[in-house]
ZAMARGU-4260 file (C-alpha; in steps of 0.2 Angstrom, whole numbers, plus 5000, padded with zeros to 4 digits):
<rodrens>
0) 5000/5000/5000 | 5006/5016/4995 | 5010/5031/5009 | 4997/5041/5001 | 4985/5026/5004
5) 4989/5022/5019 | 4986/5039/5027 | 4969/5040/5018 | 4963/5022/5024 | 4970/5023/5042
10) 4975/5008/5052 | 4962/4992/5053 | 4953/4989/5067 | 4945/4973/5072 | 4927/4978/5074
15) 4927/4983/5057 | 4926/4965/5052 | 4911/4961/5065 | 4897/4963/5053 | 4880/4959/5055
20) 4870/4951/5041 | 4852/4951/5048 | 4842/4958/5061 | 4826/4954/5072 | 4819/4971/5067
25) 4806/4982/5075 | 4794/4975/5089 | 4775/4974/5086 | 4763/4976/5071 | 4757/4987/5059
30) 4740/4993/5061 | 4733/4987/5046 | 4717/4986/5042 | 4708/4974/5031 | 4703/4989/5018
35) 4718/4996/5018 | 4727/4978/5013 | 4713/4981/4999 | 4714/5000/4993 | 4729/5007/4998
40) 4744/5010/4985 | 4759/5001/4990 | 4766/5016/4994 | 4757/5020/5008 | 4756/5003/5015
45) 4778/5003/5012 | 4779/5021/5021 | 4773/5012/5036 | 4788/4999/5035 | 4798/5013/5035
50) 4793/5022/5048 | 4794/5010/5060 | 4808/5006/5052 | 4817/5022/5056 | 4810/5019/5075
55) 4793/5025/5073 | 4782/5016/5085 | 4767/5005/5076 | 4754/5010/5090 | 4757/5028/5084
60) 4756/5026/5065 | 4738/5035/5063 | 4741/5053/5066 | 4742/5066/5051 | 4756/5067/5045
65) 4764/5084/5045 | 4779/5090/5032 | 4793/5101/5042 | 4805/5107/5028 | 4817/5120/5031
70) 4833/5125/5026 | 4845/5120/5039 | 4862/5120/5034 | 4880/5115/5043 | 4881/5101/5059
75) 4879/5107/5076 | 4883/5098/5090 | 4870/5095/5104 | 4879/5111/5113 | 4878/5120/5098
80) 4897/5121/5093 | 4902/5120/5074 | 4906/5101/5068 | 4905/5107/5050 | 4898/5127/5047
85) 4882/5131/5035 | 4884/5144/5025 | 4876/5159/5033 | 4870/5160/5051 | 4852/5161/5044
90) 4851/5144/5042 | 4864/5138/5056 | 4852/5135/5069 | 4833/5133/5059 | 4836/5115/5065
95) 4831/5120/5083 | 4815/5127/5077 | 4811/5110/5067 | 4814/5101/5084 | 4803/5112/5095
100) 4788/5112/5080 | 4790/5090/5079 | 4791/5092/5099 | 4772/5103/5097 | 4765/5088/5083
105) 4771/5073/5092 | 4764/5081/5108 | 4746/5081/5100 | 4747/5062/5091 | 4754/5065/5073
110) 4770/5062/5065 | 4782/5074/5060 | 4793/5071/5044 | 4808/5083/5042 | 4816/5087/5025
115) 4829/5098/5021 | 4834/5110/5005 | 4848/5121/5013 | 4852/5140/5003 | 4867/5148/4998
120) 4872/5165/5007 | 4872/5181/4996 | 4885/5190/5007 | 4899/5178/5006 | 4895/5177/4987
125) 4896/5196/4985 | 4911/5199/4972 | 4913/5181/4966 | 4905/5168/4953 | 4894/5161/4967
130) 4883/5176/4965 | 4880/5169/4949 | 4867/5156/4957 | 4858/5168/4970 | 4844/5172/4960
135) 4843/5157/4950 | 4845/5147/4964 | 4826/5153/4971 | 4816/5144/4959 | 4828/5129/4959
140) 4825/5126/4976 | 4807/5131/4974 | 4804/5116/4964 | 4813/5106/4974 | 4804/5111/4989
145) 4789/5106/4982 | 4794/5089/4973 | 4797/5085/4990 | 4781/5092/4996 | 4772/5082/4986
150) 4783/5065/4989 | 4775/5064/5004 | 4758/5060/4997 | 4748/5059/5014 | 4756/5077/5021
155) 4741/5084/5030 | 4750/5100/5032 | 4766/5109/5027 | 4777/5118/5039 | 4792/5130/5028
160) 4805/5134/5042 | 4817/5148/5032 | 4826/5165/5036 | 4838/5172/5022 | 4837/5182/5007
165) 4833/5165/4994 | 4828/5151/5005 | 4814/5160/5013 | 4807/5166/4995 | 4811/5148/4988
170) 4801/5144/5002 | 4786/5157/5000 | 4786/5151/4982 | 4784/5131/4984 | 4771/5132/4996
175) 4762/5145/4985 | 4762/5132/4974 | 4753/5118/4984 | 4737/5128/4984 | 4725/5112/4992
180) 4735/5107/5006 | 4738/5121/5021 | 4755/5130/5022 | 4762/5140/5035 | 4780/5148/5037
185) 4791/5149/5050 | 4803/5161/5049 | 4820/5159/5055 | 4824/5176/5065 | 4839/5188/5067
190) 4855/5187/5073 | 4860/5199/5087 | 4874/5217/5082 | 4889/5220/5093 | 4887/5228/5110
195) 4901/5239/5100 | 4905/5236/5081 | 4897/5235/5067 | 4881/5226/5056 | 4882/5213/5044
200) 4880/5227/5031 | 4891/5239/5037 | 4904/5226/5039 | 4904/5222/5021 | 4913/5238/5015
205) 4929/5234/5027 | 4940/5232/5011 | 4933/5248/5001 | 4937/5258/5016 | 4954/5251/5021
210) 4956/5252/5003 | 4954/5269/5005 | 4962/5275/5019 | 4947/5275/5031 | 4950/5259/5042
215) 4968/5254/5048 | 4971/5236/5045 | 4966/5232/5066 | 4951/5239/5063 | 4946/5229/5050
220) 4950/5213/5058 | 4942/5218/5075 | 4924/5224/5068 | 4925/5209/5058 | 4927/5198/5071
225) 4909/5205/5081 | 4899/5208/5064 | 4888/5194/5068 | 4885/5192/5088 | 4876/5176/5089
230) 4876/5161/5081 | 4857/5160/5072 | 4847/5172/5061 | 4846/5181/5047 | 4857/5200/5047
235) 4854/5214/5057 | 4848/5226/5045 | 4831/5228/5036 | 4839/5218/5020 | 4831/5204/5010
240) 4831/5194/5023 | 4823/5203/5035 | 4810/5211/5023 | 4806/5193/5017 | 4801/5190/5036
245) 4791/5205/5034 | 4781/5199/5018 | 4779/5180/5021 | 4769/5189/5038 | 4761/5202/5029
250) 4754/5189/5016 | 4746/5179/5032 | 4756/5162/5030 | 4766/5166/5048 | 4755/5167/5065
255) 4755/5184/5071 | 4771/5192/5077 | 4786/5180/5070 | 4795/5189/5059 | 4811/5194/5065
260) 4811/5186/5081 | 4828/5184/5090 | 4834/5167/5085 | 4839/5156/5098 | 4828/5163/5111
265) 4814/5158/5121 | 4800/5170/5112 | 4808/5161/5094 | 4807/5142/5100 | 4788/5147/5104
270) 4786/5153/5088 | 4789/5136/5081 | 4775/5128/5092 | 4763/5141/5088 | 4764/5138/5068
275) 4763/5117/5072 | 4747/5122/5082 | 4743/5134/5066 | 4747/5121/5053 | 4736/5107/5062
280) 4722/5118/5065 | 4722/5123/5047 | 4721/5103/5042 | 4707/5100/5054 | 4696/5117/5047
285) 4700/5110/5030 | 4708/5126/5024 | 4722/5126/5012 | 4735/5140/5006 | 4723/5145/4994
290) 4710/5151/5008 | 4724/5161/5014 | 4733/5167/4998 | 4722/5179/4987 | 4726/5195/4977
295) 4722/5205/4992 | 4735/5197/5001 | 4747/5201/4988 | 4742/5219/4988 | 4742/5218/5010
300) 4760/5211/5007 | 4766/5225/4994 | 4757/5239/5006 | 4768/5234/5022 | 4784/5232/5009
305) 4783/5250/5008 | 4777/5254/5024 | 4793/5244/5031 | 4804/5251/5017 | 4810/5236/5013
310) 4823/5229/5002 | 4819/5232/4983 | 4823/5212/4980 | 4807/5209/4984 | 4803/5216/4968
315) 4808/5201/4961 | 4799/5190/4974 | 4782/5197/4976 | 4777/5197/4958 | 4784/5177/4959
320) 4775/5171/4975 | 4757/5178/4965 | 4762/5170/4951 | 4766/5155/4960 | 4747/5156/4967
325) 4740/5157/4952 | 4735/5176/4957 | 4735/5193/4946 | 4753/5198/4945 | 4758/5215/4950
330) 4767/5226/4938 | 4778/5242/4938 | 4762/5253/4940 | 4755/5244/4953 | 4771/5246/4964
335) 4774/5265/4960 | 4754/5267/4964 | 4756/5258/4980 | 4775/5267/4986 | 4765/5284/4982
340) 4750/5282/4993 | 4757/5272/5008 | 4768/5281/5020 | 4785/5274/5027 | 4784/5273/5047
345) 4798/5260/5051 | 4816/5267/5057 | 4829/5255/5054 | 4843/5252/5047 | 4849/5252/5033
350) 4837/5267/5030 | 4835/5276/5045 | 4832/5289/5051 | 4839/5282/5067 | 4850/5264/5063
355) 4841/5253/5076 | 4845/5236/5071 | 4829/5222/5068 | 4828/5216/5086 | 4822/5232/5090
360) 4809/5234/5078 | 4802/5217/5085 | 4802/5223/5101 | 4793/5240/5095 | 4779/5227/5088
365) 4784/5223/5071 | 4772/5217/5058 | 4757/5220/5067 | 4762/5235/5073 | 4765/5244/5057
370) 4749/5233/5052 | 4738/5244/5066 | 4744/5263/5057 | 4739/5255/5041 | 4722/5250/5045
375) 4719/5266/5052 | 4723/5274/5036 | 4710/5263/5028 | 4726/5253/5015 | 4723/5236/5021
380) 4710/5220/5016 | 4706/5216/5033 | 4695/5203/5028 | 4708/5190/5022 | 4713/5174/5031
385) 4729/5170/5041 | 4737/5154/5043 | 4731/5159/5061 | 4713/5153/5055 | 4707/5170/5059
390) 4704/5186/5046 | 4717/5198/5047 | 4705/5212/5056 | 4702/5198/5067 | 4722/5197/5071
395) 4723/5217/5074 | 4710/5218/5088 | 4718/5206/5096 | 4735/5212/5094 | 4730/5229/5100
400) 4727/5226/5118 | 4735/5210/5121 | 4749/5207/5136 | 4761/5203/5121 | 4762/5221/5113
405) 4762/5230/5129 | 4776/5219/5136 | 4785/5219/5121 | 4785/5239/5120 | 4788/5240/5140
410) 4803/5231/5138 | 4811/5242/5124 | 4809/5255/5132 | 4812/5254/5147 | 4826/5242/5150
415) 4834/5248/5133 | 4829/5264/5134 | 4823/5266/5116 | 4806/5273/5113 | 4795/5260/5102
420) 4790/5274/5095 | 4804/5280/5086 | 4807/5262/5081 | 4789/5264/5072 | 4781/5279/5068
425) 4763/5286/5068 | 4760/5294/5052 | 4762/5311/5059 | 4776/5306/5067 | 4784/5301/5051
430) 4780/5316/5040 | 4786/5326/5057 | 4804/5315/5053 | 4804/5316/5036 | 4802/5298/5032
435) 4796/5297/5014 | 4790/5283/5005 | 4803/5272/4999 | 4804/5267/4979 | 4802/5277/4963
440) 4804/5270/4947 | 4814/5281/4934 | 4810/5279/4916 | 4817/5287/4900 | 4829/5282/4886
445) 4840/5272/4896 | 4828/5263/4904 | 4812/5262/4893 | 4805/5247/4902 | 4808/5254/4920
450) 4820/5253/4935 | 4821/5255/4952 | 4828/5266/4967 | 4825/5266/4985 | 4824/5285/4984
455) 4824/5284/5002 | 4839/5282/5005 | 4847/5294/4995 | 4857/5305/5005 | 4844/5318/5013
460) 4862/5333/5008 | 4861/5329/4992 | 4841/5333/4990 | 4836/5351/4987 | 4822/5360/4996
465) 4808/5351/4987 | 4817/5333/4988 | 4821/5332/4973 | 4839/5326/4969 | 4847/5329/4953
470) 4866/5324/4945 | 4870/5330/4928 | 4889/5322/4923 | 4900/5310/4914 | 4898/5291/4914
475) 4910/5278/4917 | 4906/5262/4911 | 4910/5245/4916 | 4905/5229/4909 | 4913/5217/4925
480) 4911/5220/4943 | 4928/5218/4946 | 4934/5230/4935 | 4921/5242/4945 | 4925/5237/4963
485) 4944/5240/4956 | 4939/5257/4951 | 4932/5264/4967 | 4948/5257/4978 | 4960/5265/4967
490) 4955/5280/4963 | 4946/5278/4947 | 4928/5282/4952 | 4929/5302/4962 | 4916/5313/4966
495) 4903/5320/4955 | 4905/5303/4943 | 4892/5292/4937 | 4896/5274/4938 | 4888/5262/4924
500) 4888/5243/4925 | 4880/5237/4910 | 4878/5217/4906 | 4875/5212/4923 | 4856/5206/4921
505) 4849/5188/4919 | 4856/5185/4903 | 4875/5189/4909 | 4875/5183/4928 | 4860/5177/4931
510) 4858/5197/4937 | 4870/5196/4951 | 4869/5206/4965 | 4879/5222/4967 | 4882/5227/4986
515) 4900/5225/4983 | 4898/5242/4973 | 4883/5251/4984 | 4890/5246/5000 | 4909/5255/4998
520) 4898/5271/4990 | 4887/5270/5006 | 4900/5271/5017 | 4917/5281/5010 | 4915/5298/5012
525) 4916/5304/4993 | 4901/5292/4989 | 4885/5301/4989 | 4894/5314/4976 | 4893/5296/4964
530) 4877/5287/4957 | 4876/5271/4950 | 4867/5263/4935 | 4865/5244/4931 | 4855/5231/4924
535) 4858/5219/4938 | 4851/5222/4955 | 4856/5227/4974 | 4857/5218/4992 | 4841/5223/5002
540) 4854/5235/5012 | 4861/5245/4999 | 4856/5264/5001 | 4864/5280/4990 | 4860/5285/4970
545) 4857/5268/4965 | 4850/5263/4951 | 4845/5245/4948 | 4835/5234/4938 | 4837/5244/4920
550) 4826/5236/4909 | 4828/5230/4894 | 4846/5222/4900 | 4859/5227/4890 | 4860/5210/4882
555) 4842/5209/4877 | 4845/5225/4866 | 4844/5237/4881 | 4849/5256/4876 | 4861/5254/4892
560) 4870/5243/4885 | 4874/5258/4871 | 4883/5271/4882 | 4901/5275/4881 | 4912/5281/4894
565) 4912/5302/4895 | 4893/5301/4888 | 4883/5315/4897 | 4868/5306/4910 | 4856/5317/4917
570) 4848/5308/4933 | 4831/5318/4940 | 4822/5308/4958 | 4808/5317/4964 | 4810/5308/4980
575) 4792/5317/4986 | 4783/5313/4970 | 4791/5296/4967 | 4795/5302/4951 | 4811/5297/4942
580) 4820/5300/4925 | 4837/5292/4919 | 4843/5301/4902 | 4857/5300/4891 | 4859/5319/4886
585) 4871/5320/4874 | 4892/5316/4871 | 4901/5331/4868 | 4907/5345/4878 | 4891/5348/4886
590) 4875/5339/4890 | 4862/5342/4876 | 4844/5337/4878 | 4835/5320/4881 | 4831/5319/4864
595) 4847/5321/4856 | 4852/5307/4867 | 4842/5299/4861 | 4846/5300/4845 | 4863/5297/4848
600) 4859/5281/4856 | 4849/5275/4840 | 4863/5276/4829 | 4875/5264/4840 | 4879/5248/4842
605) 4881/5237/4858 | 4899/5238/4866 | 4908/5227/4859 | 4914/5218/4875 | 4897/5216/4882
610) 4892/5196/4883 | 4887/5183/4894 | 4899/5180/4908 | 4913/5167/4900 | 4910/5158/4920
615) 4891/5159/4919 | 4886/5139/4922 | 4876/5132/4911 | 4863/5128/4925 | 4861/5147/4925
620) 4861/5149/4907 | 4845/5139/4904 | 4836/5149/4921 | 4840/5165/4908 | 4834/5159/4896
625) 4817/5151/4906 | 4816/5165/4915 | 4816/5179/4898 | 4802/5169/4889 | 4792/5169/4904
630) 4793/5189/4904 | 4811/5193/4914 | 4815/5204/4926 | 4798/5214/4929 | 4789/5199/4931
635) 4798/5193/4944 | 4810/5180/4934 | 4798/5165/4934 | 4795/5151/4928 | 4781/5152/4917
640) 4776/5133/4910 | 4765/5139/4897 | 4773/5150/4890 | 4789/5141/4890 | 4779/5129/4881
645) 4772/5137/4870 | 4790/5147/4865 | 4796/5129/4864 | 4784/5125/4852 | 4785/5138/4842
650) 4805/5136/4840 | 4803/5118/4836 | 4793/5121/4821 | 4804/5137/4815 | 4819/5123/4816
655) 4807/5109/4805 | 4803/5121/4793 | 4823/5126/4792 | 4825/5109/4791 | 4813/5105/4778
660) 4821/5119/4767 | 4837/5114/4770 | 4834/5097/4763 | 4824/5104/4749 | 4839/5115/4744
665) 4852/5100/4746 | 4838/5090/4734 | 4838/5102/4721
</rodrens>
């Protein structure tokens, strides 16, 4: 045996070669019945095998059998140290709320099945090829979830236990899906920021800033070290995580007052029991996700998005989870109608105007909190259902005097001395502040389709007395997030520039994620003098000038995908209006009109060195092209089955028809 063998096999042991070849196998019987032996597929009749076979006892094979899937990652010991990490702490301790839910269903004589369909983390992916599955990864996992769903033909109920910012829309998604069986979600909490340090956003911009001269090398390693304060939950700040929380709340699939629960703690582990009791409760009414999901509930959800200010991500998975119920998918103009009419009343970070991290807008009251301003500015549809088996409205009375909100409140305030109310804002309150609504949706020639800003978190210096903010100046354009990141650290992006990342979208990343960029102009202290265009999108944290989602992408014939470095951009936000323009206005020694940019763009070509990524997978290739014939980026990168079909079709008879004249050429 050679030394490399020998180290990899390791030294025998002689109880390696004490090998049983049978066993007596589990005591009693199977409750069988005499019709079952009859009727029953052989399916069901084999899961019992196995479940006593996995040590199930026969005496308890009767109960409804209840589907926990989350998306646990990493191995804990029973202390909770690491044996091997997850990916994210969003996921690293999920598994605790699975045990305490099976605890609830065992306790009230069913059977819990677990299953498990873990998520990648978009933070440690920021700047590298991983982020070229993020977004794709969603409606992977989403079918995933739900092939497992439904391989468990006798699930009476569903139970989704997920945190971070594509799991927990994966999540929404597959059990959207399974309209006739009820579904509720169990979100996985935050983690706790530093006594002292930094967030998990924040933290993100160590290398732009030490690039830069603004953090010392000791510093950088110290804040990096506290970023993430305990071991479970999803980030600190108001991100995609947190505003998926928010939504899959808002929508009525969570029992009141779970999203953005410590993780870890005892108020979380209840949590779990209280959506068991939920998901049972629902199976024996005979309600389904479909009593609970409705068009209403999609609008509640979009209504408390902007209310929260939450991240613009969910732009992408909003539109998705309605088409996923087979409901009317919002569009552009429902959203900018909505963000005009319902006003921001959360303070939080990454928004502000005071940073108070999520815990703290739990304590304040969270969802139903906001939830009780809303419903008395009339914008809510009381009348819908919540997993809870009770209407929304029903959910608010109750919320409003119960011991949970006071205490809740009481405790924030006084043993942390924050104000809940400063956490969450009356309406007056807010105007008072000067919270404005959060998105806008700028149009013109670069962006005929749309795009999006959260305009309210532009830098309230760079508005001017009527909100509105305003740059006029040179782009610089980049076709690579490296080549950008690069740009900003060694001095090729200063103040007063427009930054341009074009080719980013589904077609050429699978339309990565940016924060990398928006996170270092957040936080160096030349970057609210720069703005930032691009056809790919942003973390649920990024703040600033930033411009996102630029439709059509570059590489479906986009006029972004046209500018030139030194071309003149004229951005306008109107961040009281929630009006917006992006224009090319010219490319000579001084801007021109929108019109001539116009026309200057229709005489151009595409840059030359705009493509698909050459380390783009082929996995994410076919969810870009999926994902375009189903409508793109505005209608939430889908899945659309018919249409796909029918696209499908129709190029399999253009390719025949080739075909046939190919041969008919060769012929003649």
């Amino acid at each position: 045996m050679t030394d490399h063998l020998s180290q990899v096999m390791g030294p025998e042991n002689e109880t390696f070669f004490k090998i049983e070849t049978h066993a007596r196998g589990p005591e009693g019987s199977l409750p069988f019945t005499h019709d079952m032996l009859l009727n029953a597929p052989s399916g069901d009749l084999f899961g019992w095998s196995q479940n006593v076979g996995m040590g199930w006892k026969p005496s308890r094979l009767k109960g409804k059998e209840v589907l926990l899937l989350g998306t646990q990652g990493g191995i804990r010991s029973d202390d909770g140290h690491p044996i091997a990490l997850g990916y994210h702490t969003g996921h690293w301790e999920i598994g605790l709320l699975m045990r305490e839910a099976a605890d609830e269903i065992n306790k009230h004589g069913n059977i819990p099945f677990a299953g498990y369909v873990s998520d990648p983390c978009d933070g440690r992916s920021q700047g590298t090829t991983g982020m070229f599955d993020s977004l794709p990864y969603r409606n992977d996992a989403a079918i995933v979830m739900r092939r497992l769903m439904r391989s468990l033909p006798n699930r009476a109920a569903v139970l989704g236990v997920a945190t971070c910012d594509k799991g927990l829309p994966a999540m929404m998604l597959a059990i959207a899906g399974m309209k006739n069986i009820p579904g509720v979600i169990v979100p996985g909490g935050v983690t706790l920021p530093p006594t002292q340090g930094e967030d998990a956003g924040k933290i993100q911009t160590i290398g732009a800033r030490y690039a830069n001269g603004e953090l010392s090398l000791e510093e950088a390693a110290d804040l990096g070290c506290r970023a993430c304060a305990t071991p479970g939950g999803g980030c600190q700040f108001l991100g995609t995580a947190g505003t998926a929380q928010v939504v899959a709340e808002a929508l009525g699939l969570t029992v009141p007052h779970a999203a953005l629960s410590p993780s870890g703690q005892p108020v979380w582990l209840e949590m779990a029991r209280q959506s068991s009791r939920a998901a049972m409760q629902l199976a024996g009414q005979g309600l389904t996700t479909a009593d609970v999901l409705v068009d209403a509930s999609i609008r509640n959800a979009m209504v408390v998005h902007a209310a929260f200010g939450g991240s613009t991500n969910l732009l992408l998975h909003i539109p998705a989870i309605a088409q996923a119920a087979g409901l009317s998918v919002p569009d552009v103009a429902d959203w900018a109608s909505i963000n005009r009419s319902v006003p921001r009343l959360v303070s939080v970070l990454p928004n502000g105007p005071i940073p108070h991290p999520t815990i703290r807008l739990f304590l304040a009251g969270g969802v139903p909190e906001v939830m009780l301003h809303l419903r008395k500015l009339g914008l809510l549809e009381e009348q819908v259902l919540t997993v809870a088996g009770v209407t929304l409205g029903e959910t608010l009375d109750w919320w409003e005097t119960s011991e949970r909100r006071k205490r809740m409140r009481d405790y924030l305030e006084q043993q942390e001395g924050i104000d809940p109310d400063t956490v969450i804002y009356s309406p007056e309150r807010a105007k008072q502040a000067g919270l404005t609504s959060t998105l806008t949706f700028p149009v013109g020639n670069i962006a005929p389709e749309g795009s999006v800003i959260k305009s309210t978190a532009i830098e309230p210096s760079m508005l001017d007395d009527q909100g509105v903010f305003r740059h006029i100046g040179r782009v610089k354009v980049f076709t690579t997030e490296r080549d950008a990141i690069q740009a900003i650290k060694t001095g090729g992006i200063v103040e007063g520039d427009i930054l341009a990342l074009v080719g980013r979208g589904p077609s050429g990343t699978g339309m990565e994620e940016t924060y990398q960029l928006t996170s270092a102009l957040k936080h160096l202290s030349f970057g609210k003098y720069v703005s930032l265009l691009t056809d790919a999108r942003f973390s649920g944290v990024s703040t600033g000038a930033c411009i996102g989602h630029i439709g059509p992408e570059a590489l479906s014939g986009g006029p972004i995908g046209k500018l030139r470095t030194g071309d003149w951009i004229d951005i306008r936000i109107d961040t009281h209006k929630l009006e917006g323009n992006i224009n090319m206005v010219g490319c000579g020694e001084h801007p021109e009109s929108p019109e001539a940019g116009s026309a200057i763009l229709s005489k151009r070509t595409m840059l030359s060195d705009i493509h698909e990524d050459m380390h783009l997978p082929d996995d994410t290739r076919l969810w870009a092209a999926l994902q375009a014939a189903s409508g793109g980026t505005w209608k939430g990168c889908v899945y659309d089955t018919e249409r796909i079909i029918r696209t499908l079709e129709a190029g399999m008879r253009t390719l025949e028809a080739e075909k046939a004249m190919t041969s008919g050429s060769t012929e003649k």
